[in-house]
Structure formats: C-alpha cells, structure tokens
C-alpha positions in Angstrom: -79.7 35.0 -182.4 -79.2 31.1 -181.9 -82.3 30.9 -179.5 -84.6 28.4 -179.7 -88.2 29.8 -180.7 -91.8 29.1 -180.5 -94.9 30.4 -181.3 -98.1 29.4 -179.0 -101.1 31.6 -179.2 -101.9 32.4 -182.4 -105.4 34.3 -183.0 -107.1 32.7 -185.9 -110.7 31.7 -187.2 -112.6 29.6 -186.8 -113.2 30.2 -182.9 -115.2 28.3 -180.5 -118.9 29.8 -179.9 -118.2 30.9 -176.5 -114.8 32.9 -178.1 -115.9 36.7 -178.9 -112.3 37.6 -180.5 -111.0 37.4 -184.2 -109.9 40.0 -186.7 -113.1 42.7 -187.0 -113.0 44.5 -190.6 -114.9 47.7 -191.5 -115.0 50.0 -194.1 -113.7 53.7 -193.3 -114.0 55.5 -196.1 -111.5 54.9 -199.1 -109.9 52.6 -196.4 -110.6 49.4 -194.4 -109.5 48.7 -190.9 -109.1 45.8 -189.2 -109.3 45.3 -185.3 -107.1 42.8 -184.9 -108.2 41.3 -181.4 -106.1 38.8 -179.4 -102.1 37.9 -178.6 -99.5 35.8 -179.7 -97.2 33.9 -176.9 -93.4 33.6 -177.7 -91.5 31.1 -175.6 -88.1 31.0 -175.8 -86.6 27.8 -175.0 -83.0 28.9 -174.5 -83.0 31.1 -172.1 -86.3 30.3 -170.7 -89.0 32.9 -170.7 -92.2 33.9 -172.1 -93.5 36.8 -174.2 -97.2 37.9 -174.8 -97.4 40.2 -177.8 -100.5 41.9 -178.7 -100.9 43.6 -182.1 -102.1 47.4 -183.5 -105.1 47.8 -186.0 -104.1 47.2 -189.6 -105.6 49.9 -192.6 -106.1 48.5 -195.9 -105.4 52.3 -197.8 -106.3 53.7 -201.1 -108.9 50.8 -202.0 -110.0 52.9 -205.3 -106.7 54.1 -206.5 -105.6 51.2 -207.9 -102.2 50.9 -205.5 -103.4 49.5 -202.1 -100.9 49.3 -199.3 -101.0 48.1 -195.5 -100.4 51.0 -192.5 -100.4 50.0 -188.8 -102.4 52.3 -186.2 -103.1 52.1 -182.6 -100.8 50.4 -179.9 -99.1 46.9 -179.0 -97.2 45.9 -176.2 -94.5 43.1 -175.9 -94.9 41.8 -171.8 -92.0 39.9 -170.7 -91.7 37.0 -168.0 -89.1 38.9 -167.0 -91.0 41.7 -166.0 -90.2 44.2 -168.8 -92.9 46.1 -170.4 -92.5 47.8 -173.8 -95.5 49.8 -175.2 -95.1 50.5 -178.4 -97.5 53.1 -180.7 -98.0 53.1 -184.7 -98.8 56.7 -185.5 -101.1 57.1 -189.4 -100.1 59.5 -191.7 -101.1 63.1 -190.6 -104.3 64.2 -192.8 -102.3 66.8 -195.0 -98.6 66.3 -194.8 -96.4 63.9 -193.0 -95.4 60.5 -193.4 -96.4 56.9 -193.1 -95.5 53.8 -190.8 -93.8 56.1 -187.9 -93.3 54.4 -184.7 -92.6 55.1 -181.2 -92.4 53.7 -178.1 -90.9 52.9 -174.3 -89.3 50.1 -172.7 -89.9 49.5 -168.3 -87.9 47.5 -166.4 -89.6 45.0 -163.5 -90.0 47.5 -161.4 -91.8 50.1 -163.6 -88.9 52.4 -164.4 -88.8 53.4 -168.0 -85.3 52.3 -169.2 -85.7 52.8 -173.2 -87.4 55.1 -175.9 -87.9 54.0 -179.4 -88.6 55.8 -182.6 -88.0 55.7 -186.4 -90.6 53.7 -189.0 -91.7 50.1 -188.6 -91.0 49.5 -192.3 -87.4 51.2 -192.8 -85.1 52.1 -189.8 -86.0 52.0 -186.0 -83.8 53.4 -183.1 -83.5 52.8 -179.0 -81.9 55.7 -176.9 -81.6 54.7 -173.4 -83.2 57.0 -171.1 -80.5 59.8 -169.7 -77.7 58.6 -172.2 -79.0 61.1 -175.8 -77.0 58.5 -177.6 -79.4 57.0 -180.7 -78.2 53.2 -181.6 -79.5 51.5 -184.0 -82.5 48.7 -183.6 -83.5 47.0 -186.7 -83.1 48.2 -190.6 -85.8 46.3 -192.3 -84.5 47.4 -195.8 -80.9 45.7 -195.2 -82.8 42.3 -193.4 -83.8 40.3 -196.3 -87.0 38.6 -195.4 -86.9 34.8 -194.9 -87.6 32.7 -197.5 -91.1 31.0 -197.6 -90.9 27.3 -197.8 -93.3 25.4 -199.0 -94.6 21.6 -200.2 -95.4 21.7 -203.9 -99.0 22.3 -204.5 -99.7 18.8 -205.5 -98.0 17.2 -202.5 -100.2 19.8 -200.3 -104.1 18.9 -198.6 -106.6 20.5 -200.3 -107.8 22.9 -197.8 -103.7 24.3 -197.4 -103.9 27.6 -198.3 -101.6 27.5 -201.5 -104.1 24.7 -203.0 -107.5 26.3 -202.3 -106.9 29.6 -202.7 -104.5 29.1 -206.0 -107.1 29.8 -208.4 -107.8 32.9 -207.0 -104.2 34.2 -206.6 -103.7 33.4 -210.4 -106.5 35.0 -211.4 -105.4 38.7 -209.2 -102.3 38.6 -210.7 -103.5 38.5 -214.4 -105.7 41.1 -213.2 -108.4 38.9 -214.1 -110.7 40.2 -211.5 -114.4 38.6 -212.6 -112.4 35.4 -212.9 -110.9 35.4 -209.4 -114.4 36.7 -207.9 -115.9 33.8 -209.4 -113.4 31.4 -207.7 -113.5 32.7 -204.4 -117.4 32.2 -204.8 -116.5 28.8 -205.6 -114.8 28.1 -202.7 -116.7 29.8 -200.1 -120.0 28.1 -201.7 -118.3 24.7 -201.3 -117.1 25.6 -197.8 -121.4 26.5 -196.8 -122.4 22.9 -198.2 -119.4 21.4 -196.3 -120.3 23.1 -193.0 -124.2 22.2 -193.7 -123.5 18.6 -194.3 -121.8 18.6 -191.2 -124.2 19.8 -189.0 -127.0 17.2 -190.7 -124.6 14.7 -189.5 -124.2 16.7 -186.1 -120.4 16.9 -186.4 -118.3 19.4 -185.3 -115.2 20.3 -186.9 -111.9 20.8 -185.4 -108.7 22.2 -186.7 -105.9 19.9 -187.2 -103.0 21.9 -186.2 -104.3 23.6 -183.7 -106.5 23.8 -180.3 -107.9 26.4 -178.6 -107.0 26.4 -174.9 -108.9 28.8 -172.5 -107.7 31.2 -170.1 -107.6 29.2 -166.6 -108.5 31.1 -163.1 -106.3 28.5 -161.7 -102.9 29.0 -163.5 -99.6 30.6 -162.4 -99.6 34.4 -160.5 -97.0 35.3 -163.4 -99.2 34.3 -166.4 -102.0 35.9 -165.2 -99.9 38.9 -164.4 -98.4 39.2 -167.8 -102.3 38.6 -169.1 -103.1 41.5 -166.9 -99.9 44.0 -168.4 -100.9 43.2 -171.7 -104.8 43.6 -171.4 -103.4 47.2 -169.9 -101.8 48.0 -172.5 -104.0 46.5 -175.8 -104.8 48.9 -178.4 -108.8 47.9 -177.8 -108.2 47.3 -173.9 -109.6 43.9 -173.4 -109.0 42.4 -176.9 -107.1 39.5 -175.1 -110.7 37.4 -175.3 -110.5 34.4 -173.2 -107.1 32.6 -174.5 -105.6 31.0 -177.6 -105.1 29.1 -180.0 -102.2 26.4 -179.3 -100.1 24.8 -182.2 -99.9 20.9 -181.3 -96.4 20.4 -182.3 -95.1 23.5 -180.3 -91.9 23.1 -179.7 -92.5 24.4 -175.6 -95.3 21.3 -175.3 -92.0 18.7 -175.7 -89.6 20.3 -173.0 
C-alpha cells in the first residue's frame, strides 16, 4: 500500500490495421467466450519496477436463463522486472458437480525456483503457502475489500462519446428491462458511429484516440523488456496473444518521471 501506481498498456479497440489483437467473442453454446488477447504494463513508481500482466478468457454463462454471470477460464501470468514469475490458472465449473471461479497457481523466483503455491476462488478467498512451510496464509478476501468507488463527471459535464453519455440510453433502457427499447438505442448509436467513420474517410481522415496511443513493440529496446515480453508470451493463455504492443495512456504517470 502507499505505492505510487500506473497503468500503461491497456488492450483496447480500435487498433491500428497492422494490430491483429483485441477481445475475440464467440458463441459456445448457452455461453459466450471471449479471447481476451494482449497485456497490461503496471509500473510502480515507488519502488521502481515493472509488471506485464496478461489476462484468462472470460465466459459470458447462462445467456437464456435469465441470470447471466461472468466465469474466468484459461491462464494469466504476472512477469516481474524483478525476475519473478507467477502463473496463475482459472479452472470452469466441472460439467456435473463442482464449483465456480477456483483458482490456482505458482510463484518463481529470478532464478526459476518455485517459491509459492496459490489456491482458493478469485471472487471470495484466495491463499499462498510457501513451498516446504504447509502453513496456508491468507492472500486477499474479496468479500471483506469493498470495491472502490467509481468517480465520475456528471453526465452533462461529460463529451459525448464518454461512455456514461453515449451509452446512457441504453443502460436505462436494460435496467427497466425495456429490452426493444435499448436494442433500438444501441442501433442508434452504432448507425451514427458508420456515417461518422464514412464521412471520415470521404474527407480521408483518420481518427485517433484522445487518451491514448498505440506504441509498437521495438526490436531495439531494453534485454529486460523484451525478456519479460518473452516470459509472458510463454506463459499467455493463447501463447502469442501479446500482438505487437500497446496501447499507452498520455498522461501516465511513468511518462513524467
């Protein structure tokens, strides 16, 4: 606690042409998964060092039973300037009986050696033994951290495109259950969006996000960046879903140091 933190490389649309990453949805079944394809670099300003995170597939469950909810599945792994490794797996609900959001997982030190196990559920409780010691301590209990509050400009105050603005119609309309209503919204939107984007390319202008740039993957940077890079391709639920770098927030906090 008390560290200075932030967040770099964040994987969002829309990418550059030559950029083959992004979130990939598909139907499976009564569920939908997403392949959520990239990494997020953590930099921590006090002590100094770096962290690249890459993320598990997300499931989208029960679509047709009228109470949807999110499960993790695959692997992510949390690569450390320091030369720590951990690899960490989200196991789905066995078929017949078990339960969901179980995780587990290793910690390595520099020099390979595994150092930690984890276990417990992503959403509730979550324990670290350290390896040889059979003592279980606790990690983090997600049920006793209250989340952090959201803070937010008041709609009005906000650009139209902010997510609160745009999309505000729709999010009315899902909660009163009004579901024709907020279809016909989000058609609204997305149709305005396709004449936006047309009228842009008649004028042969390109658009840019404000916030953010994307900054490729260079051949010529730093041994330890491209050796975290490596660990974490290694590791990536997809293997290879690191694409070809990231998208960096303007105002990062690292960019002022």
């Amino acid at each position: 606690m008390g560290k200075d933190i932030t967040m770099e490389e964040i994987p969002i649309h829309p990418l550059p042409p030559t950029h083959p990453g992004g979130q990939k949805s598909k139907f499976k079944g009564t569920s939908i998964k997403v392949e959520q394809i990239g990494r997020a670099t953590l930099h921590l300003l006090h002590p100094s060092e770096t962290y690249i995170v890459t993320f598990p597939d997300l499931y989208i469950r029960s679509l047709f039973t009228g109470s949807p909810f999110l499960e993790l599945s695959g692997t992510s792994s949390i690569v450390s300037s320091t030369g720590c490794v951990a690899s960490l797996e989200f196991v789905s609900k066995p078929w017949f009986k078990g339960e969901h959001h179980h995780i587990k997982g290793s910690v390595c030190n520099a020099a390979g050696k595994e150092t930690h196990t984890i276990t417990g559920r992503w959403n509730s409780v979550t324990h670290f033994t350290a390896v040889g010691s059979g003592k279980q301590q606790l990690l983090f209990d997600a049920e006793a951290s209250p989340m952090a509050a959201r803070v937010t400009a008041p709609v009005e105050q906000q650009d139209r495109l902010e997510t609160h603005r745009l999309w505000g119609g729709v999010t009315a309309a899902l909660r009163e259950r009004n579901y024709s209503a907020a279809n016909a919204e989000k058609n609204r939107i997305e149709e305005g969006q396709r004449l936006e984007k047309k009228e842009r390319e008649m004028k042969g202008e390109t658009w840019a996000p404000a916030l953010f740039a994307f900054e490729a993957d260079k051949e010529s940077e730093n041994e330890e960046e491209a050796r975290m890079r490596k660990q974490a391709k290694a590791t990536s639920s997809i293997g290879g879903g690191l694409d070809i770098g990231g998208w960096l927030y303007k105002e990062s906090m690292h960019l002022k140091q």
